[in-house]
C-alpha positions in Angstrom: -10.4 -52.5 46.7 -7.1 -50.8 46.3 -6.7 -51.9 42.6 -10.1 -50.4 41.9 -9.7 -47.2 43.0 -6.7 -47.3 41.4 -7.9 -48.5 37.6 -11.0 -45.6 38.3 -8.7 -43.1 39.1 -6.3 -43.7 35.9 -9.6 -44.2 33.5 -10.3 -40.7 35.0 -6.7 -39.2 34.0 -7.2 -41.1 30.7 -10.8 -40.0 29.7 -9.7 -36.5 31.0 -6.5 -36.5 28.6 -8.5 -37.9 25.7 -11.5 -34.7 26.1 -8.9 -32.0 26.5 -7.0 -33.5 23.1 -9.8 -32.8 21.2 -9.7 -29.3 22.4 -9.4 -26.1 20.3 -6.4 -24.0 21.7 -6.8 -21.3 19.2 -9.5 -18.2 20.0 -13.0 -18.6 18.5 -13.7 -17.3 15.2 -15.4 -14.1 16.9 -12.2 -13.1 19.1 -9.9 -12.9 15.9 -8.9 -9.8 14.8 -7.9 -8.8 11.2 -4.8 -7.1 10.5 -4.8 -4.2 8.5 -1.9 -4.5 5.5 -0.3 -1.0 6.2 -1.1 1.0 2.4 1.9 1.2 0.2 3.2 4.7 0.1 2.8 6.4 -3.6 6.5 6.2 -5.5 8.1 8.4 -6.2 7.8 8.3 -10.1 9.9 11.2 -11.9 10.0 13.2 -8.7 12.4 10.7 -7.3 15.1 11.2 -10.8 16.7 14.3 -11.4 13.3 16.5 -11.7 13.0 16.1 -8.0 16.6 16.4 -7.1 16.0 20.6 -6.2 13.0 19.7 -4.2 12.7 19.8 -0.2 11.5 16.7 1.1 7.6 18.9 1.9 7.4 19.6 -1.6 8.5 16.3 -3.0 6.3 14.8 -0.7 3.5 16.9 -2.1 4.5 17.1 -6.0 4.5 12.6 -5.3 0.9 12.8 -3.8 -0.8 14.9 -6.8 1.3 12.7 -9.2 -0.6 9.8 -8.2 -3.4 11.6 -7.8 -3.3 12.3 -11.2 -2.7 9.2 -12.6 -5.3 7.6 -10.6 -7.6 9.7 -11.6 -6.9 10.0 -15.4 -7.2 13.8 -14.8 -4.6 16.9 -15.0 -3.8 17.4 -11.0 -1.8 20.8 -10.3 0.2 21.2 -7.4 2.0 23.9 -5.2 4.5 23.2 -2.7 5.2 25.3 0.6 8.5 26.4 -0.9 8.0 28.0 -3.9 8.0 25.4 -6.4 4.9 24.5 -8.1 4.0 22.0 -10.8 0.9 19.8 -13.1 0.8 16.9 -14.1 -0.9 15.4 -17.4 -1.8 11.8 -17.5 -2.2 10.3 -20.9 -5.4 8.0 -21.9 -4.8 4.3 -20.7 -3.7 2.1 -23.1 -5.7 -1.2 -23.9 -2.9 -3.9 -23.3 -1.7 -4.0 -19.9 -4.2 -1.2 -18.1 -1.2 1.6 -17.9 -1.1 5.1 -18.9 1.7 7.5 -19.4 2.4 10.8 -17.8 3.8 13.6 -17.6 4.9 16.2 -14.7 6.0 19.5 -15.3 7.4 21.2 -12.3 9.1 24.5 -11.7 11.7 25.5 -9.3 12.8 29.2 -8.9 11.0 29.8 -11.9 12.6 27.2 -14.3 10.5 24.6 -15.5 11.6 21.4 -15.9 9.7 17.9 -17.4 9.6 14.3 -17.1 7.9 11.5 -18.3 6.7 8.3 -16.5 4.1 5.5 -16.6 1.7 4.7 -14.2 0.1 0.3 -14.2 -3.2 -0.3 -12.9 -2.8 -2.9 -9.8 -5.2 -6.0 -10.0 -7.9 -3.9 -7.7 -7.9 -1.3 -10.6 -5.6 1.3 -8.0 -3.2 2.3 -10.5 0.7 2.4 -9.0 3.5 4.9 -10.2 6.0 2.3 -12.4 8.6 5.3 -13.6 
């Protein structure tokens, strides 16, 4: 009688290892949460060469944001930083190979202007990102 209770009892640790192998560890679908990619910051362009040498880092910061702005956009953005140094920039038409478009940023600093040029690529989600 021994021997039986003994061959039940290991069918019962065997049938109970065999259920809980086929057991999903991971969470269900509905306990998953996403991950949100942290956005690329906007580069620096021609305001990180010499043109934005003479800039604070709150005006860089600001003359980088309305540069991609701009070229984002297509359209002429205009910007003024807290400092005293103000600038536009004028994106050029996009052209039809690779989806990128020239700018350029004119920014002054105690009164003297200075200019660069750039080019901006359009990203495969049609977000365009500063190249130079």
């Amino acid at each position: 009688m021994r021997s039986i209770g003994r061959c039940l009892a290991a069918f019962g640790l065997l049938a109970g290892a065999a259920a809980l192998a086929g057991c999903n560890t991971s969470a269900p679908e509905s306990a998953k949460v996403a991950v949100a990619a942290t956005p690329e910051p906007p580069a620096p362009g021609v305001i990180g060469s010499a043109i934005g040498r003479e800039l604070d880092a709150a005006d860089r910061e600001t003359a980088i944001a309305a540069q991609q702005e701009a070229v984002s956009s297509g359209q002429r953005r205009s910007w003024r930083g807290a400092h005293g140094a103000y600038g536009f920039i004028e994106p050029a038409a996009e052209d039809g190979l690779g989806g990128c478009r020239g700018y350029t940023h004119k920014v002054f600093i105690n009164g003297r202007p200075q200019q660069a040029k750039g080019q901006a690529c359009k990203r495969p989600d049609g977000s365009y990102r500063v190249a130079s």
